[in-house]
Structures are given as C-alpha cells and as structure tokens.
C-alpha positions as CSV (number, residue, x, y, z in Angstrom):
1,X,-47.1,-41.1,25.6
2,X,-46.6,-38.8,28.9
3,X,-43.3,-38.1,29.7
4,X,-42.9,-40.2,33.1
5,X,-43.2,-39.1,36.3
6,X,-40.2,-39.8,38.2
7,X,-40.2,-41.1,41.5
8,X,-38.0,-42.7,44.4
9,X,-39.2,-45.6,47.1
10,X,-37.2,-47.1,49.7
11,X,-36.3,-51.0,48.2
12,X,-39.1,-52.2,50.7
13,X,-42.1,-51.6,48.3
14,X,-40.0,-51.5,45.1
15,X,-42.1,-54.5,43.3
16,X,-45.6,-53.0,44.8
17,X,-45.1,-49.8,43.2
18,X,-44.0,-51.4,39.9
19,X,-46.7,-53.1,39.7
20,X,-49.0,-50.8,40.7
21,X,-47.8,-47.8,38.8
22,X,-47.5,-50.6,35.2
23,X,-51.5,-50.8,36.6
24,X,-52.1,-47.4,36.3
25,X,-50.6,-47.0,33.1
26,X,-52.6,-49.9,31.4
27,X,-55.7,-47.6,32.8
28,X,-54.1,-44.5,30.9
29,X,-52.6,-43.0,33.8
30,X,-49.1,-41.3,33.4
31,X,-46.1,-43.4,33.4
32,X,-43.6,-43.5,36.4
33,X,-40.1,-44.0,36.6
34,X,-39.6,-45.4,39.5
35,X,-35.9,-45.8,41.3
36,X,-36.0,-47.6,44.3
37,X,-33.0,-47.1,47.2
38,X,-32.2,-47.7,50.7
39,X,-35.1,-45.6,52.4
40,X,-32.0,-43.5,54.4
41,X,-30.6,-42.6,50.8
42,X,-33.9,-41.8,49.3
43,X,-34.9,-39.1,52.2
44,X,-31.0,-37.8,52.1
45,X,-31.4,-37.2,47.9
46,X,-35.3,-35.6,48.4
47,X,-33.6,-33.0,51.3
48,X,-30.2,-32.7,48.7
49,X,-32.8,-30.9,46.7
50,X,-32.6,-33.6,43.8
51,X,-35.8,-33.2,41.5
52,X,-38.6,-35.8,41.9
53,X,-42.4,-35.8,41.5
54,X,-43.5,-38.4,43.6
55,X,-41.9,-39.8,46.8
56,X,-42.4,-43.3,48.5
57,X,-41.3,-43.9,51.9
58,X,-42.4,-45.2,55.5
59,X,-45.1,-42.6,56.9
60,X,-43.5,-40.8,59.2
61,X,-40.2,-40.3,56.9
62,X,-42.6,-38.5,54.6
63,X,-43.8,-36.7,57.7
64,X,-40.5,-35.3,58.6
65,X,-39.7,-34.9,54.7
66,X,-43.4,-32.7,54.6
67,X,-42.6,-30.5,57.8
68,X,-39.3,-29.8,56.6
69,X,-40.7,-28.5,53.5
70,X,-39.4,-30.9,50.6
71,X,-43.0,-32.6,50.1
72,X,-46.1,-31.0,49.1
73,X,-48.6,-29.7,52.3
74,X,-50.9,-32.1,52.8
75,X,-50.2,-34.4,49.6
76,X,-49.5,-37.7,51.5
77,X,-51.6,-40.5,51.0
78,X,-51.1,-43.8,52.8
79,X,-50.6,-46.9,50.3
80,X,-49.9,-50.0,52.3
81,X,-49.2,-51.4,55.8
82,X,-46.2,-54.4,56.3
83,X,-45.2,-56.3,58.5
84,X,-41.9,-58.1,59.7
85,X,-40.6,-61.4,59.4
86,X,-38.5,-63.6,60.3
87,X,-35.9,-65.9,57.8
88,X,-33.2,-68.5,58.4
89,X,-30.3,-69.4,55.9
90,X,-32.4,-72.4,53.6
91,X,-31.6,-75.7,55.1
92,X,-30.9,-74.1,58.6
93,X,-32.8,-74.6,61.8
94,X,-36.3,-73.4,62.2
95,X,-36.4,-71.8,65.9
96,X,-39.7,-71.4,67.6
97,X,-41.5,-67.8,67.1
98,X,-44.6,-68.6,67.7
99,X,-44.9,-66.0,71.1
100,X,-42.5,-63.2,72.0
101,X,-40.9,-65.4,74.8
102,X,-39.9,-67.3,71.9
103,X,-38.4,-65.4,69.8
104,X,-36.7,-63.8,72.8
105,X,-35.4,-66.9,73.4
106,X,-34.2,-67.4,69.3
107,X,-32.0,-63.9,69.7
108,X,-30.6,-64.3,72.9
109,X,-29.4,-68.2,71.3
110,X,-28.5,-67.1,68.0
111,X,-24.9,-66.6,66.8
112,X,-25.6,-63.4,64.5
113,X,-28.8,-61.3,64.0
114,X,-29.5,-58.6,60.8
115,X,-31.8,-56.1,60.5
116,X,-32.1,-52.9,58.1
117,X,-31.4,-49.4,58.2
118,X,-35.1,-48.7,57.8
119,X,-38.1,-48.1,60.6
120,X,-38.1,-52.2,60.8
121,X,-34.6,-52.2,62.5
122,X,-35.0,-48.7,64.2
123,X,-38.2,-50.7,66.0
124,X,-36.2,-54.0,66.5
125,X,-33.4,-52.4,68.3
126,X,-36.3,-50.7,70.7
127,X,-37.1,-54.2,71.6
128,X,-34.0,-55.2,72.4
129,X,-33.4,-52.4,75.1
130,X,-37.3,-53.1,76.0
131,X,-36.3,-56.8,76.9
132,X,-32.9,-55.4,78.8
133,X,-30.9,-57.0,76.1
134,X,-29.2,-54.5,74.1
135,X,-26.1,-54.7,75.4
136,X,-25.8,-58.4,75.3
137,X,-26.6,-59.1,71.8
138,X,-24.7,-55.6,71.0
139,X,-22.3,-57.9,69.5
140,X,-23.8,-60.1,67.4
141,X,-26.2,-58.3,65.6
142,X,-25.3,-56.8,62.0
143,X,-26.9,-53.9,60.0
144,X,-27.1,-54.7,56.3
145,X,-26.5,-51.7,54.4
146,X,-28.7,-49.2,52.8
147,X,-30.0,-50.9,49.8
148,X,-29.1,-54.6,50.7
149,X,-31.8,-57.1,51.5
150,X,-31.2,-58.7,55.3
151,X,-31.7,-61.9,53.4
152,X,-28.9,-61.6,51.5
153,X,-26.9,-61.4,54.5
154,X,-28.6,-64.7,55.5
155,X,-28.1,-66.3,52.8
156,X,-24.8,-65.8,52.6
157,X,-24.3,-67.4,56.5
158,X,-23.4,-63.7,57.4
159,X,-26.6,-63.6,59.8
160,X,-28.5,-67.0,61.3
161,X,-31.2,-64.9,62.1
162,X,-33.1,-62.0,59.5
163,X,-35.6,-59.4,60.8
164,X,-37.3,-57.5,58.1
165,X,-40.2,-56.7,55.8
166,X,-41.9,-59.3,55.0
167,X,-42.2,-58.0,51.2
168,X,-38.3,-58.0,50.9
169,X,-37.4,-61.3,52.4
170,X,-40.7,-63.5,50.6
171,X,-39.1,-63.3,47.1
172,X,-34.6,-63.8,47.8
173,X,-33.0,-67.3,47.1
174,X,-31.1,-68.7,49.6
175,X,-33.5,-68.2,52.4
176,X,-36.3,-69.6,54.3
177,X,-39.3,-67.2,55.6
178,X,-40.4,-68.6,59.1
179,X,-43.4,-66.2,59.3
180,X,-44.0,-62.8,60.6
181,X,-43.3,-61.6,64.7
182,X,-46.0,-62.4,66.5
183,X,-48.9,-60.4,67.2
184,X,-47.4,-59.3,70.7
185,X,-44.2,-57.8,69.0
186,X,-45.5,-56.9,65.6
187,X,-43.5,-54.2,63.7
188,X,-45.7,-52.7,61.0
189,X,-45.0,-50.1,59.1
190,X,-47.1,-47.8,57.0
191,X,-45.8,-47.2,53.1
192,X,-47.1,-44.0,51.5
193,X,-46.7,-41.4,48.8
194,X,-46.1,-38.0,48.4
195,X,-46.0,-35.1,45.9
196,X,-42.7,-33.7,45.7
197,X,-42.2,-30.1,46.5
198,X,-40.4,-29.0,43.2
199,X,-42.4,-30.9,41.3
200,X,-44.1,-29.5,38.7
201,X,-46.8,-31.9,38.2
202,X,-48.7,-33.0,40.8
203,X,-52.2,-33.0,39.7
204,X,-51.0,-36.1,37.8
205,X,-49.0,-37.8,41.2
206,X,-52.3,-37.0,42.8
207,X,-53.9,-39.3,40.6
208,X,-51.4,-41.7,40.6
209,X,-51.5,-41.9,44.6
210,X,-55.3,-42.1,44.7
211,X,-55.4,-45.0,41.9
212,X,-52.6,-46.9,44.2
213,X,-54.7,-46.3,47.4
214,X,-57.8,-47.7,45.9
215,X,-59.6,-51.3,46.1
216,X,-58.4,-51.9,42.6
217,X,-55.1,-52.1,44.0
218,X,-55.7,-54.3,47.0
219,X,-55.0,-57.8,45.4
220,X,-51.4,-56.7,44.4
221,X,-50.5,-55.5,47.6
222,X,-51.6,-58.8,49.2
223,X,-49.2,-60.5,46.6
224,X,-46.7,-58.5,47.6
225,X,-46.8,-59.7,51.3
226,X,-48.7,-56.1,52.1
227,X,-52.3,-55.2,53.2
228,X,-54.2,-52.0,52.6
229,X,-53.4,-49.1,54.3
C-alpha cells in the first residue's frame, strides 16, 4: 500500500474529506491521513513550515496561504460550498428565522450568541455591525474556541443561540438544528484543496483533489450538509 498522503482541514469538512478520501482509496487512489483542526491552527502550522501534502481550508485562506508562498501556484481546486445554520440547546425554544428581520429580532432577544473562529463568524460579526448592533450584543455573544464545535457550547447552555456550518452542527448531541440563514443573510463558504508547497508529491494530491471535485463525489457532500462547489 502507498505510504499516505498527509493532510490538514479545518474541523468544518473533517467527515467530507474522510469519506471522500476512504472513496478514493477504494478506487486505488493513494491513502490520506487526514488531521482535522481549528481552520486558524491549520493555516498557523502550514506558514510554521510544518510538512504536509495536501491542505483543506475555506477558499480564500488557501488564497492567502498560495500568495504567501506555502501552497503550490495554481494547485487549488474548489471541493464544496456550505452554508450556516442556526441551533438551539434540545428542548429549548425555536425562534422564528424564517426572514432576516427575524433572526435580527432572535439576536437582539437572545441571552448568549456563539459563533466560530472560522470565515462563518468573521461574516456574522459583519452583520452585526451591518444591522448597527455590534456594540449591543458585544456582550453576549461568545467565540468557541479553535477546534470546538459552537454546538457544544449550546449544548452545554453556554450559548441559546449557535451560528455555524451547517456540516458541524447537523451531527452533535444535545442540540437542535433550526435550519440554515435565510437566503437574504446567507453565509456560504467555499471548502477547497491545495497542494502543499514542500510537498513532494503532488501529482498524487492532484489526483486526489480532482477525484474529490468530481460528480462521483456529489452524493457524499450532500450527506454531509454540503453542495458542489
């Protein structure tokens, strides 16, 4: 058997990728060992100089990864789009979020809000200061750390309200998933792949990334709460 590739995600499309990359291997392709972080930590460890093959992050962290030279020219392929949702603590309320008045109205009457250290929160916290609320909800809203799901802050009554992928809030315990922002306020973010600079393989992360970019790979990224890219 190949040696593994070895790879690092952000924990957003941590199940995709395993089951895409188990996929590729059942078709022959090269294994991957696949270590999924916080998405801050995993850009932080690729500029450290750390040695990876492939790298798996939101687009335009692979973008500012590529210009900055830790990613091969050229090598980044889009995999998958996602969107945010919404989750209560299970058993909790359901506000409405049906329209973006409504889910105005759920943060500005909500005790606590969470949202990630990822491009999810970064856009969320733009809303806010879009909507002139920043400052008022300043205090009640709580950053989960790199690496922790918002849900688990939710379920653990840290948070009444959850903001983030959809893919990491539809399988934690504890929690109920009230559906994604509506179309007005959508966050989506675009998941992709790179060839690492250093790595000394790519021809075979170039395959990898073109097998997980195909049609054949479209069902599992529906499963996972993703569409194609």
């Amino acid at each position: 058997m190949d040696t593994p590739l070895r790879g690092i995600s952000s924990m957003a499309t941590r199940r995709l990728l395993t089951e895409l990359a188990l996929a590729w291997q059942r078709e022959g392709g090269t294994p991957l060992a696949l270590e999924s972080v916080g998405g801050v930590d995993a850009a932080r460890r690729v500029q450290a100089g750390e040695a990876f093959d492939a790298v798996f992050l939101a687009s335009d962290a692979l973008v500012a990864l590529e210009a900055a030279g830790w990613l091969a020219p050229g090598s980044r392929v889009d995999l998958a789009r996602s969107n945010v949702a919404v989750a209560v603590r299970a058993g909790a309320p359901h506000p409405d979020i049906a329209t973006e008045a409504a889910v105005r109205r759920a943060i500005e009457q909500a005790a606590s809000i969470a949202y990630s250290t990822g491009p999810s929160g970064t856009a969320l916290l733009r809303l806010f200061a879009r909507w002139g609320i920043a400052e008022a909800v300043q205090d009640r809203t709580v950053q989960a750390p790199p690496g922790v799901p918002v849900g688990e802050l939710v379920a653990r009554g840290e948070a009444e309200l959850g903001f983030q992928q959809w893919s990491e809030l539809m399988h934690l315990g504890g929690i109920e998933v009230l559906g994604p922002l509506p179309r007005a306020i959508q966050i989506e973010t675009v998941f992709s792949g790179a060839v690492a600079a250093s790595s000394q393989r790519a021809d075979a992360v170039h395959a990898l990334l073109r097998f997980m970019a195909s049609p054949a790979c479209t069902d599992a990224k529906k499963r996972q709460g993703m569409a194609p890219a």
